[in-house]
C-alpha positions as CSV (number, residue, x, y, z in Angstrom):
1,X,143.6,109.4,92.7
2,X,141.7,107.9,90.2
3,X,137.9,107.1,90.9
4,X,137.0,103.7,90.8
5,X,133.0,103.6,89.7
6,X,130.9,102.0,92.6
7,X,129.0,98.7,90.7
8,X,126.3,99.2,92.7
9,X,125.7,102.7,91.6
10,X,126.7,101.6,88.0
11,X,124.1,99.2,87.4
12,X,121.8,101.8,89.0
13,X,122.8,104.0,86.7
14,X,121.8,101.5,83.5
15,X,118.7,100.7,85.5
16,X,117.8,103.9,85.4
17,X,118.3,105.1,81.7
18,X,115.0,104.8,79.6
19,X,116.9,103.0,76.6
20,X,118.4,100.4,78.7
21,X,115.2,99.6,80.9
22,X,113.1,99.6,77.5
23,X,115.9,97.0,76.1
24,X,115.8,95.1,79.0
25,X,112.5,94.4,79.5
26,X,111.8,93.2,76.0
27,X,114.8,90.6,76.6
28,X,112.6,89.2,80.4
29,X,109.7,89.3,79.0
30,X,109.7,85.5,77.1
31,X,111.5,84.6,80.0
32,X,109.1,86.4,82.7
33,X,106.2,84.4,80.9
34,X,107.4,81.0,80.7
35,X,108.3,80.9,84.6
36,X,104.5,82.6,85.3
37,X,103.3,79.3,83.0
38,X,105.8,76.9,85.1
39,X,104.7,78.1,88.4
40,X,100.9,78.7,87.3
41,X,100.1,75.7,85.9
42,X,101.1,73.1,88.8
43,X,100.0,75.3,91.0
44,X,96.8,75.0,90.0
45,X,96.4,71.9,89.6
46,X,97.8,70.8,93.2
47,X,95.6,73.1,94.6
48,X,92.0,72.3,92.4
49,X,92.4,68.4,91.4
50,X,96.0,67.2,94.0
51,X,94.9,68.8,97.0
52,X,92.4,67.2,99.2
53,X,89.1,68.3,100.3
54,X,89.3,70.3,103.9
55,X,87.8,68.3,106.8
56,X,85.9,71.1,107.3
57,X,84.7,73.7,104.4
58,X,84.9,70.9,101.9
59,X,86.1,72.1,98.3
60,X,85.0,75.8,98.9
61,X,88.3,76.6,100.7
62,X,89.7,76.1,96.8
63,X,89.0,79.5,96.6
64,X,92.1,80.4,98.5
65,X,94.2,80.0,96.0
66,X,92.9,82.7,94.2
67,X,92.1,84.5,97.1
68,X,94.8,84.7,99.0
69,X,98.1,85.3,97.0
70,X,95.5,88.1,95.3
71,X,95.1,89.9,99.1
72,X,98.9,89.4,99.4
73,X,99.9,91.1,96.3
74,X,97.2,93.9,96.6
75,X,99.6,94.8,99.9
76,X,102.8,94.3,98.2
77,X,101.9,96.3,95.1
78,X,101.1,98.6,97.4
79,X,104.3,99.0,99.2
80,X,106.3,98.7,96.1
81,X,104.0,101.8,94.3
82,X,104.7,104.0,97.4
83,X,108.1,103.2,97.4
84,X,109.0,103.4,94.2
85,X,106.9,106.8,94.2
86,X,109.2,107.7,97.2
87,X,112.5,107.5,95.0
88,X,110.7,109.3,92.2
89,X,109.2,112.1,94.9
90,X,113.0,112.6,96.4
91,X,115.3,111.7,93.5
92,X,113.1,112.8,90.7
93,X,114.0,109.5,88.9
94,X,111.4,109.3,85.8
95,X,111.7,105.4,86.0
96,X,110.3,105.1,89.6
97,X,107.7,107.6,88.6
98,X,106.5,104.9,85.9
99,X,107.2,102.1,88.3
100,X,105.0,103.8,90.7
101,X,101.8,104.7,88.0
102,X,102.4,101.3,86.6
103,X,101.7,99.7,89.8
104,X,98.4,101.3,90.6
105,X,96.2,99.7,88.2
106,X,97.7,96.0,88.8
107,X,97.3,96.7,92.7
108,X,94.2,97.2,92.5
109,X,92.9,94.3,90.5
110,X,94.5,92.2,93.0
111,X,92.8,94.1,95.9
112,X,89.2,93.6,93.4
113,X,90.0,89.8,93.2
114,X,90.6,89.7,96.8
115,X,87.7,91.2,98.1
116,X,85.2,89.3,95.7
117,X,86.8,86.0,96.6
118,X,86.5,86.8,99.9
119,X,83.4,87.5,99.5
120,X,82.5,84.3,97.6
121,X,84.2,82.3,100.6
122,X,82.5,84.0,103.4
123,X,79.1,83.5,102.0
124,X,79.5,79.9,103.3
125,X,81.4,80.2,105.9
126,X,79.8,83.5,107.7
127,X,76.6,82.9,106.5
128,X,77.0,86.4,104.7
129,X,78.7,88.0,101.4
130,X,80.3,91.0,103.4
131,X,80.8,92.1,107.0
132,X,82.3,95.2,108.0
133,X,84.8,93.7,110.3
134,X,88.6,95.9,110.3
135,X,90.4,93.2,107.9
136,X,87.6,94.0,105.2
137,X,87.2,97.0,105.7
138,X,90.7,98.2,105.5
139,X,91.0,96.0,102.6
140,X,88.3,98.4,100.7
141,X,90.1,101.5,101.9
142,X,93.2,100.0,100.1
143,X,91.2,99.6,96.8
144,X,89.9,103.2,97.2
145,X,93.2,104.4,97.6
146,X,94.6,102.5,94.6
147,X,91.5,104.0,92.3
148,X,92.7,107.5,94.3
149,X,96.2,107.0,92.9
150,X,94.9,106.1,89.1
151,X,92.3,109.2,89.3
152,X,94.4,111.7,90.9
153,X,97.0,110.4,88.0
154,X,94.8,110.9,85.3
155,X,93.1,114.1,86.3
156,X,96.9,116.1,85.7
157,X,97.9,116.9,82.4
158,X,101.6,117.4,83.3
159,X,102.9,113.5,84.3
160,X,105.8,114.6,86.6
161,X,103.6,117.0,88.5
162,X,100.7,114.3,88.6
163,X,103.6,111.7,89.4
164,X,104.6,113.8,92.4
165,X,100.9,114.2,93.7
166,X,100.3,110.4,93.8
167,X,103.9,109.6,95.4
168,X,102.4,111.9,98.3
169,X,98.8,110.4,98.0
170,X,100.6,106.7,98.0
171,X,102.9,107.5,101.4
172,X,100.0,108.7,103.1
173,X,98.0,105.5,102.5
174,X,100.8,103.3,103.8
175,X,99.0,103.7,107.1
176,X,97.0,101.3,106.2
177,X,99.1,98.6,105.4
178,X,100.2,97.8,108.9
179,X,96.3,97.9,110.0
180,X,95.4,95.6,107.3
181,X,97.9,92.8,108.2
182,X,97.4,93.3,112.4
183,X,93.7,93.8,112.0
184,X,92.8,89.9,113.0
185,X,95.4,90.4,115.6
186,X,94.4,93.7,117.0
187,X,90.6,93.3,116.3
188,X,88.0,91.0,117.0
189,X,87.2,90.0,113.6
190,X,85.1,87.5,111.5
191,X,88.2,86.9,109.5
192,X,90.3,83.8,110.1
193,X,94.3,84.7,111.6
194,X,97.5,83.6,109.7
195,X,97.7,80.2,109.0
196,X,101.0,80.2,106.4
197,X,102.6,83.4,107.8
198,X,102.9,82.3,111.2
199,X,106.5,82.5,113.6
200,X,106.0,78.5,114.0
201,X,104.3,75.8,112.0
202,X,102.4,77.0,109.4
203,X,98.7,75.5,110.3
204,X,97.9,74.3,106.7
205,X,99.1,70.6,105.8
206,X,101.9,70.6,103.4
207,X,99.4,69.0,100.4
208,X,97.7,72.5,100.8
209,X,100.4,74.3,101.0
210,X,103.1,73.7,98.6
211,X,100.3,74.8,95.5
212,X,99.4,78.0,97.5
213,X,103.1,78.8,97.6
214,X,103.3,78.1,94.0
215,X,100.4,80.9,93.1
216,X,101.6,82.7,95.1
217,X,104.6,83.0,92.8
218,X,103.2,83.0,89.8
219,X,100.9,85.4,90.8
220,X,104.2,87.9,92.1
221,X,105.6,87.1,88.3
222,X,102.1,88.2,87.1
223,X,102.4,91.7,88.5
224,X,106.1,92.2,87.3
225,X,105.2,91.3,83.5
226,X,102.1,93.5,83.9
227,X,103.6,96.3,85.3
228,X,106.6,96.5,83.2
229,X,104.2,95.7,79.8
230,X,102.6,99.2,81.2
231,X,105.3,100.8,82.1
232,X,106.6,100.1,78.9
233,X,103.9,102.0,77.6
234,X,104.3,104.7,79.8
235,X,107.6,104.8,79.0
236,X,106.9,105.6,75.1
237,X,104.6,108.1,75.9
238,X,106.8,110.0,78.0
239,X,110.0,110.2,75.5
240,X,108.3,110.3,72.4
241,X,109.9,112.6,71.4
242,X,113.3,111.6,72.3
243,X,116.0,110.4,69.9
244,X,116.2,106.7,71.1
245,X,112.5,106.1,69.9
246,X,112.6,108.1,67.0
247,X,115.3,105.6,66.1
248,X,113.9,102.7,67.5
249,X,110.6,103.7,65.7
250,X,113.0,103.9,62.4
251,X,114.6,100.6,62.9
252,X,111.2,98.2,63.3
C-alpha cells in the first residue's frame, strides 16, 4: 500500500525546516507591517481624538489603550513562549526553541508597558502609583519570570541546553497565568474586573470599544513581526555554519 503523506504533517514538516521558515518570513514581513499600520493607525485615533471622554475618569482612561492590549499580550506571549518551549523540550524541534527565546524579550516589554501604564492610571484613580494587591503583583512576578527566561538563556553557552532549561523554567511559571487573570475574581483587589472579556455584554460602549479591539490587534501583529525579526536572527546564529546560509550569504 502506498503511503499517502498526511498535509497536515507535511506543511509541518516545511514549517519546521530553517530554509523554508527563513524564506517565509522575509515574504510576511511587508505584509505583517502594512496590516500592523492598518490596524494601528485608526485604532488610535478612535481611541485618542473619536472616542469620547468617560463620564467618569475623564481622558485619563485613554491610557487603556496602551494599557490594556499590553497586559493582554504580556499573558499571551507568555503562553505561546512556554508552549512553544514545550514542543522544543519534547520534540527537540530547533524552530520552537527560537520561537520560545524569541518570545521572552517581546513578553516582557509588554508586561513593562503594562505595569507602568497601570501605574500611570492608578495614580488618579487609587490615589497611588502602585498597590500590592494580587492582579499587580502577579503581574510583576510575570515580568520577573520573563527577565528569568532571558537570564537563564543568556547565562548557557550551549543554546539547546540553555533552550531546554528555560522551556522548564517557562512551564513552571504558567502557574501564574491562571492567578493573574482570576486574581480580581478570586481576590479582593484595587483593580477593576473584566469589562470587554465578559460571558455577556461587554460593559464598555461600543465608541470605546471597537478602537481597543483594534490595538489590540495591532498590538498581536506587533509581537509576531518582532519575534520572528529575532527569531530570524537567532536563526542565523544557530546555522551559520550550515550550507543554506553559506549560499544565501553568497547570493546577496
Amino acid at each position: 500500500m502506498k503511503f499517502i503523506p498526511d498535509p497536515i504533517g507535511r506543511f509541518c514538516h516545511r514549517m519546521a525546516s530553517p530554509p523554508h521558515f527563513y524564506a517565509l518570513t522575509e515574504t510576511l514581513m511587508p505584509w505583517l507591517s502594512a496590516l500592523f499600520l492598518l490596524f494601528l493607525l485608526p485604532g488610535l485615533y478612535g481611541g485618542l481624538v473619536l472616542a469620547p471622554p468617560d463620564y467618569q475618569q475623564g481622558d485619563s482612561y485613554r491610557i487603556i489603550y496602551i494599557h490594556v492590549p499590553s497586559a493582554w499580550m504580556s499573558l499571551l506571549v507568555y503562553m505561546v513562549m512556554a508552549t512553544s518551549g514545550a514542543i522544543g523540550l519534547i520534540w527537540r524541534i530547533k524552530l520552537a526553541e527560537i520561537v520560545a527565546i524569541s518570545s521572552a524579550p517581546v513578553g516582557a516589554g509588554f508586561t513593562f508597558i503594562a505595569l507602568v501604564t497601570g501605574s500611570l492610571w492608578g495614580k488618579p484613580m487609587w490615589g497611588t502609583w502602585w498597590v500590592w494587591d494580587a492582579r499587580l503583583t502577579s503581574e510583576l512576578i510575570l515580568l520577573f519570570l520573563y527577565l528569568g527566561v532571558i537570564g537563564l538563556y543568556g547565562a548557557i553557552d550551549d543554546k539547546r541546553t540553555a533552550s531546554k532549561a528555560v522551556a522548564i523554567l517557562a512551564l513552571v511559571g504558567v502557574v501564574n497565568i491562571p492567578i493573574i487573570h482570576y486574581s480580581v475574581e478570586w481576590w479582593n483587589t484595587l483593580h477593576q474586573g473584566p469589562t470587554v472579556t465578559k460571558m455577556d455584554k461587554p460593559s464598555i460602549h461600543i465608541s470605546m470599544l471597537v478602537p481597543l479591539l483594534l490595538m489590540a490587534v495591532a498590538f498581536k501583529l506587533y509581537y509576531v513581526i518582532a519575534m520572528l525579526q529575532r527569531a530570524r536572527l537567532e536563526l542565523l546564529q544557530r546555522e551559520r555554519n550550515a550550507q543554506w546560509v553559506k549560499a544565501m550569504l553568497e547570493h546577496n
